[in-house]
N, C-alpha and C positions, 0 to 999 in steps of 0.2 A: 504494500500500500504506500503511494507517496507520502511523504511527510505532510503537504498542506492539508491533504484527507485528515491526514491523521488527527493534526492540531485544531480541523473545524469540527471531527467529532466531539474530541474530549473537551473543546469549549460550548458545544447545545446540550452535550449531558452535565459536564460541573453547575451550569447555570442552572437548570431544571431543575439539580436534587438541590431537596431542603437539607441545610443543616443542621446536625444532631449534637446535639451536649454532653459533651464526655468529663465526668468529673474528676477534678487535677489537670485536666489539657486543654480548658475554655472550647471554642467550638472548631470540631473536626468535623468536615464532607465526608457524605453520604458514600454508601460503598461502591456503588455503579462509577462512581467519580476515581476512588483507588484504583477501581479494577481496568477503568479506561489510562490510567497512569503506569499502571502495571505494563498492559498490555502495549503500550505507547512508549517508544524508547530515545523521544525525541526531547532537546534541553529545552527546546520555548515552551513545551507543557510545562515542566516540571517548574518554570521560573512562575508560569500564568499560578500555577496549584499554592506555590509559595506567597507570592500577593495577593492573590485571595485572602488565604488566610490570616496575615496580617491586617488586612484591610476590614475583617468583622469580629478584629481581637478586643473583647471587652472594656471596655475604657478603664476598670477596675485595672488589668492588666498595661496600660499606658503608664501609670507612673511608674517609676523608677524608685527603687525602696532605695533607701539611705544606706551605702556598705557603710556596715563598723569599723575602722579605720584602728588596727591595733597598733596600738601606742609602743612601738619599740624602746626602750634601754637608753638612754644616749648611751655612744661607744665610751670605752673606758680613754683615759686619758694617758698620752702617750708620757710612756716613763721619761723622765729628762737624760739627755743624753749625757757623759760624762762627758766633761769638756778636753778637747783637743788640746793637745801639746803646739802651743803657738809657735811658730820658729823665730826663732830669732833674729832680728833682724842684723844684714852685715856690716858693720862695722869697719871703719878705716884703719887701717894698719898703727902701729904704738911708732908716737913720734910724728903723726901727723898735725900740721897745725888744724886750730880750731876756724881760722879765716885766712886768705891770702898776705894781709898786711902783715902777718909775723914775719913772712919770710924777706919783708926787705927793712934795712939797718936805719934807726933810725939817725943817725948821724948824718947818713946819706940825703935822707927827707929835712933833717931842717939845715942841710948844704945850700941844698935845691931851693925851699922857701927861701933863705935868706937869697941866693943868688938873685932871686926873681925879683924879691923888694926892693934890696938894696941895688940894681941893675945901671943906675945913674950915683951912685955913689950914697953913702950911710946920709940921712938928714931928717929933721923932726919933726915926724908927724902933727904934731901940732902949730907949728908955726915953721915950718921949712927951714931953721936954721941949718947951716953945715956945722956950727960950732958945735961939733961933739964930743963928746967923752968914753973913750971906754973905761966900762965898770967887769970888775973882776966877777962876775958872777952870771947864772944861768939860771932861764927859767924849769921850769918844773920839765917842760916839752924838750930843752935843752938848747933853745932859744936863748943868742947872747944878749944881753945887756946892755945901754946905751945913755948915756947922761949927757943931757942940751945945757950947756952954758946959758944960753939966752933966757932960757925959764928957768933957770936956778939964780937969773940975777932978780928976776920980776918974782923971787917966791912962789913960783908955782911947780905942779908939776913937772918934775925932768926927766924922772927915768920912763925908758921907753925900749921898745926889742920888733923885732919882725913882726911880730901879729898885731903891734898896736894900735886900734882904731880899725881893726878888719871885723870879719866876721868869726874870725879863728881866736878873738882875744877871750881869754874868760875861759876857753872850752878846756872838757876835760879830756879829751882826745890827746891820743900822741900825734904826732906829724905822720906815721905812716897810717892812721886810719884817716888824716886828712887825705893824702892821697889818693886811697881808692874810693872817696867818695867824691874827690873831681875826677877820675876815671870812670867811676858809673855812671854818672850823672854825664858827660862825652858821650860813654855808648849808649845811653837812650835805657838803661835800667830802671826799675818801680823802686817805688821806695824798701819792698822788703829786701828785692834784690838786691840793694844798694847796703842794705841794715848784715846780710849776708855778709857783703864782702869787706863791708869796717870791722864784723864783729860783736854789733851792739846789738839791741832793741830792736824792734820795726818800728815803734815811737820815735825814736832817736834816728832812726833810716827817714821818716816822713818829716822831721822837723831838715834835717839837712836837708834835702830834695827841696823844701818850701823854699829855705833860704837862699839857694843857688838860682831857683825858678822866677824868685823878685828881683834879684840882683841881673839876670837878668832882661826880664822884662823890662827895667826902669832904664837899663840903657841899649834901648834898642836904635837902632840905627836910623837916622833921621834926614841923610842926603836923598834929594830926589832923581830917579831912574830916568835915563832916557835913552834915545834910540828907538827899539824894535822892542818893543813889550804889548806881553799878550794878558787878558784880565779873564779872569773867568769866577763862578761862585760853586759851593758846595754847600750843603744841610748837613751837619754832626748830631746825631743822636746824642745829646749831652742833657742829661733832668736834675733832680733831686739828689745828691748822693751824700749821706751822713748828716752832718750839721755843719755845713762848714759858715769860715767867722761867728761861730755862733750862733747859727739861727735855725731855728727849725723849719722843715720843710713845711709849706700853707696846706700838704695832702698829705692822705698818706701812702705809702709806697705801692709801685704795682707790683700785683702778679708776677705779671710776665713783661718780659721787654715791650718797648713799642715799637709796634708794625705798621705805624702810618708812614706812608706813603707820597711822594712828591715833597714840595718846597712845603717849606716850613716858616715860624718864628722861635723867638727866644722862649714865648709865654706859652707856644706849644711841645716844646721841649729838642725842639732841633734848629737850633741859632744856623744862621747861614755865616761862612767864614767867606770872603772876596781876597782873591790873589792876584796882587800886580808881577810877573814873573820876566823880569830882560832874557832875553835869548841870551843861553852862555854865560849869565852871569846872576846875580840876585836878584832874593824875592823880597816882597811883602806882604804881609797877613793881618787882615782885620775880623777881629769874631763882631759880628753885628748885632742886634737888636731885631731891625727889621729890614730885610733887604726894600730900599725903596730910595730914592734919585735923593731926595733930602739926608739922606744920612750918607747917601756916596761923592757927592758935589763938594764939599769942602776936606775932605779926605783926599781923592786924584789930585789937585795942585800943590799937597804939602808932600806927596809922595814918587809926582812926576810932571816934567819936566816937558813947560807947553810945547807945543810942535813935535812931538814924540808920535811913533806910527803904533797906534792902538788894536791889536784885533782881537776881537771879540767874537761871542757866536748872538743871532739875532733877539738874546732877551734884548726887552725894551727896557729896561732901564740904564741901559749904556746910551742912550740916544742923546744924551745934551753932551756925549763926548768932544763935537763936532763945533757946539756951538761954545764948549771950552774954551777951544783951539789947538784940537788932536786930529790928530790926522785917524781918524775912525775906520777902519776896514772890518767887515762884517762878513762871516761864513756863515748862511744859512742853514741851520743843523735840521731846522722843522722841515724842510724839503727834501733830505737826506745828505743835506753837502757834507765836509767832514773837513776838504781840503782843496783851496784851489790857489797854485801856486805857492808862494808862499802867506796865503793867506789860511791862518789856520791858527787854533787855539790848542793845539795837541800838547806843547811843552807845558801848559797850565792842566791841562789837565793828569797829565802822568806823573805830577807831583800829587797830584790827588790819594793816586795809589802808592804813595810813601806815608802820604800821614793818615791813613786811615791804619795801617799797621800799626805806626807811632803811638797811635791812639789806645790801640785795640793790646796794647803792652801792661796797660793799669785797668783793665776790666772795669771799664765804665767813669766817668768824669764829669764830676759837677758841675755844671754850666756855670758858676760863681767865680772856679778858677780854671775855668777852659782856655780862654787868653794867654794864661801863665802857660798853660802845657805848648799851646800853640804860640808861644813867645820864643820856647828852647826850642822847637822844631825848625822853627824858623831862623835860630843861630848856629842848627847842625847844620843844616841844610846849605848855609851861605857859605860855610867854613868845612865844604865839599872833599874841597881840594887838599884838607887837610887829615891825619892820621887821627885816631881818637887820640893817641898820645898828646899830641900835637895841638887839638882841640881843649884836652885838660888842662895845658899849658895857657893856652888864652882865654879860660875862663878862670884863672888864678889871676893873672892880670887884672880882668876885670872883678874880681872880687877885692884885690888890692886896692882900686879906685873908688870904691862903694865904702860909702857910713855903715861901718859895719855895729858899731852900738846902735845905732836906730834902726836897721834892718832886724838885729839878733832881738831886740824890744817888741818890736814889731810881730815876728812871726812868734815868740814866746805868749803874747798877748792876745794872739788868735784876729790881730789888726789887719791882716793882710787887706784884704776888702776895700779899708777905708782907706790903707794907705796909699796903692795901687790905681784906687778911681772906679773901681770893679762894680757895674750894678750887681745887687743884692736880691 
């Protein structure tokens, strides 16, 4: 018999028979219906037989009785493990020093300082006499001793030595932890790194780094550039970090870093920095506020030199260049230019990719003292051409010519801020 015979029998006899009540099984089809399912070996019956019977299942049987959900034990509690034999960690060989400064002499370091002060001959910090005196005696560092005639006739002070009136006077350092913290502070070190290689503290590592960072910011370089200079601006990620001068921050700290995007301001927490940069030769660096023509219009003429060829890429706010009296050349970067001829902003920008390193060396920096980091970047930078050694030597110089009692006052007092000009 073909199947569809098959399945329109056993559907006019299941319909026909009444269904019978079987107790314990709610309602089972009549037996002519079995015996056509029997006889029938086809699965669309056997499916029709199955829905049926669902479909005149007594509503008593629709709910769903609540399973009793037996309440298992919590598992027992893992025994504690007996703790591991931590290794040890390795240790430096017997006889190694504790920081690099032991290993140079200090006779040798306060040669070298005195050489560098006295480099125009012995005379008195305080009033420039030559009339000096030597005095048979040594400071604690082993710094010789000096006695001015000239204040010993006016009663005042006269003894006087190489650190006097610097920033090295007072300290408790020998001359060779002087050393390697104008050698780290050269290479571009944080302040722990720097606290590393004196020796001391990280406090002590972050107060010298302070003092080196104002000393010199305050004499930065103030001849104006000319020739072929190119200008360009960046956004530093720079917010809230610690208390510095004293202040608390107006929020409180984020989460997570910030991921905004595009230009910025100060009050958003990414200050734009603008680079005047000579081809082949130095730069200049201003941390801004707010990049806009009022804050960069009396800044260009303290910094360069009218009739100088300016190029720039097409922000507008370089556009009163022209009406300065710069010779303005513009690459447009929003059309895809990058370079045409020598028109191009590329030596400004690939210093970009120095100081962002620079930066990314102290894991984050306060916008209060962003200036100061971007002050020393800017005196590594220009003194290229020189060794760090070489570089540690010219900022001994320049710390020679720096009020070194009102600098050491200053950063002890947590002054820096005010003293420096720094928005707050």
């Amino acid at each position: 018999m073909p199947n569809r015979l098959r399945i329109i029998i056993a559907l006019i006899v299941g319909i026909g028979q009444p269904l019978t009540l079987a107790s314990g099984d709610g309602l089972v089809p009549g037996w002519p219906v079995l015996v056509a399912c029997i006889q029938i070996d086809d699965l669309t019956v056997l499916i029709f037989f199955h829905s049926r019977r669902l479909l005149f299942r007594p509503p008593s049987r629709l709910v769903k009785r609540r399973r009793l959900r037996k309440r298992c034990p919590p598992p027992p509690r893992p025994l504690p493990k007996p703790p591991e034999e931590e290794e040890e960690p390795e240790s430096p060989p017997e006889g190694w020093p504790k920081s690099p400064h032991e290993l140079l002499k200090e006779e040798a370091c306060v040669a070298l300082f005195e050489a560098v002060r006295w480099a125009e001959g012995v005379a008195c910090p305080r009033c420039g006499s030559r009339a000096v005196q030597l005095v048979p005696h040594r400071t604690k560092a082993g710094l010789q001793c000096y006695r001015c005639l000239a204040c010993q006739a006016k009663n005042e002070a006269s003894t006087f030595h190489a650190a006097t009136g610097t920033p090295f006077e007072h300290s408790h350092l020998s001359p060779s932890q002087w050393v390697m913290a104008l050698l780290s502070f050269a290479r571009g070190d944080s302040a722990l790194e720097m606290a590393d290689q004196m020796g001391v503290s990280p406090r002590i590592g972050e107060r010298w780094l302070r003092l080196f960072q104002v000393v010199i910011y305050q004499q930065r370089p103030t001849s104006p550039l000319k020739g072929e200079v190119e200008a360009d601006e960046i956004y530093v990620i720079s917010g809230h970090k610690g208390c510095p001068n004293g202040h608390s921050p107006p929020r409180p700290p984020r989460r997570r870093g910030l991921k905004r995007k595009g230009r910025g301001t100060r009050r958003s927490d990414k200050p734009p920095i603008v680079i005047l940069v000579k081809r082949g030769g130095p730069i200049r660096l201003k941390v801004c506020i707010d990049l806009k023509k009022e804050e960069l219009r009396p800044w260009f003429p303290s910094q360069l030199e009218q009739g100088s060829d300016v190029y720039t890429d097409d922000y507008s706010i370089y556009q009163f260049l022209t009406e300065a009296g710069y010779h303005h050349h513009v690459v447009n970067h929003s059309a895809g230019e990058y370079a045409r001829g020598r028109v191009h902003c590329n030596t400004a920008e690939g210093i970009w990719s120095l100081l962002r390193p620079y930066l990314g060396t102290f894991r984050g920096v306060s916008k209060v003292y962003l200036p100061l980091y971007v002050a020393a970047f800017e005196f590594r930078y220009n003194h290229r051409h020189l060794t760090t050694w070489q570089q540690a030597g010219v900022l001994l110089q320049r710390l020679f010519q720096a009020n070194g009692a009102l600098i050491r006052k200053v950063v002890r007092e947590n002054a820096v801020a005010e003293y420096c000009q720094l928005p707050t």
